[in-house]
N, C-alpha and C positions, 0 to 999 in steps of 0.2 A: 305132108311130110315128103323130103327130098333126101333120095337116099343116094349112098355113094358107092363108088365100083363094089364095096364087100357088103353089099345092100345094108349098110348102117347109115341112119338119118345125119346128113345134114343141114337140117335145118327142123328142129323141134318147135317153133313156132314160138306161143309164148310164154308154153307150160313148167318151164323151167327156167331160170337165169342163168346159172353155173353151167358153160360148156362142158359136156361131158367130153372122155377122152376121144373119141374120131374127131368130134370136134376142132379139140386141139390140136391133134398131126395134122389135119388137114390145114390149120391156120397156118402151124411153124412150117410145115414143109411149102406153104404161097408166101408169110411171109420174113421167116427165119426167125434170130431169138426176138428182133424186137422190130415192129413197124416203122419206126418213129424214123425222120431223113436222116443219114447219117449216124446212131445210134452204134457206137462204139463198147456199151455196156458189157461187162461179163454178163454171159445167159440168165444165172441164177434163175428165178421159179418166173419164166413168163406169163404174162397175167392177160387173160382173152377179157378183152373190152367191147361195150355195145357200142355202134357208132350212133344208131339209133336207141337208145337209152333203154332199157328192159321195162323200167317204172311207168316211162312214157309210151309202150305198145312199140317197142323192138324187139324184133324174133330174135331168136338164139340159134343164129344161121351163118353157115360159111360167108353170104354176101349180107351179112350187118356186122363182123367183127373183124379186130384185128388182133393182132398178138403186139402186146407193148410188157418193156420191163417195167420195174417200179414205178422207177425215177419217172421214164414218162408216161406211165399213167397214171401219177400223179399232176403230170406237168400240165395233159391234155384234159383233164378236170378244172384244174385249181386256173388256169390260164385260159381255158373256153376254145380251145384249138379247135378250127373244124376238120371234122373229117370224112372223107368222102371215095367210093371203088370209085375208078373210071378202068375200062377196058378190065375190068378183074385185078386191081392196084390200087391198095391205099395211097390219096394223095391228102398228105396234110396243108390246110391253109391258118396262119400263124393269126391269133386277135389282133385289130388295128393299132392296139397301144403296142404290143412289141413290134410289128412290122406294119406303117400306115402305109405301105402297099397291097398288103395281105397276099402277097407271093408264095402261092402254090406251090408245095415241094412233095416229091415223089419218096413215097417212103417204101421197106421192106427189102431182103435181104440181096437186092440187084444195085442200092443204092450206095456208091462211094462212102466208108468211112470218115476221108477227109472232111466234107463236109460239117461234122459235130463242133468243132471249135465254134465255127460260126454261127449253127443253131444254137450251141449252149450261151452264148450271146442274147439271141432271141430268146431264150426262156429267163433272162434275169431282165428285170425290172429296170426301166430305166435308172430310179434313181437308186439302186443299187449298183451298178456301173461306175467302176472307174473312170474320171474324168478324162483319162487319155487313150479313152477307148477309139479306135478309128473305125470309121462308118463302116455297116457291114455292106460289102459287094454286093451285088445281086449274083443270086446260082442259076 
């Protein structure tokens, strides 16, 4: 067990799924309401996600989660997003069908707004896209 300045576990290993609350402050306060690049959402009830999957032998630990809203924790399920700490920072890399470069994007609450137009780009399906979509930039 790793516990944090007010000696509460960060990191219960793999006895439980559901982060308890230090948990949680400790995600939102590394990476605000939502990890996800760019992620402009209202806060609403942020939802701590395993990066290494609980079912599959992921701890329920500050460095296996991140805080995502809903929307994309829906997104980074249903879409296969990888996700990955580097230096103590979620970096999300996007599935090859919506970006065949699979361009790494730095997510959590240090990362520009601006950005979400272009990832919400990235989370629609090709062929759900409007035909006069213009190619997205690289960030």
């Amino acid at each position: 067990m790793v516990l944090g300045g007010d000696s509460l576990p960060l990191d219960v290993g793999t006895s439980q799924r559901t982060a308890p609350t230090h948990i949680r402050a400790a995600l939102l306060a590394r990476d605000g309401a939502c990890a996800f690049p760019g992620c402009d959402h209202p806060a609403g009830t942020p939802q701590a996600h395993h990066i290494v999957h609980w079912i599959d032998g992921g701890p329920t630990s500050l460095d296996n989660m991140v805080i995502l809203c809903a929307h994309h924790h829906r997104t980074t399920h249903n879409h296969h997003w990888h996700i990955e700490l580097q230096r103590g920072r979620p970096v999300f890399t996007p599935p090859a069908n919506l970006d065949p470069a699979r361009t790494p994007r730095s997510g959590g609450k240090a990362q520009p707004a601006t950005h979400h137009h272009a990832l919400h780009h990235l989370n629609t399906p090709p062929e759900s896209r409007p035909p006069t979509t213009p190619p997205l930039a690289s960030t």
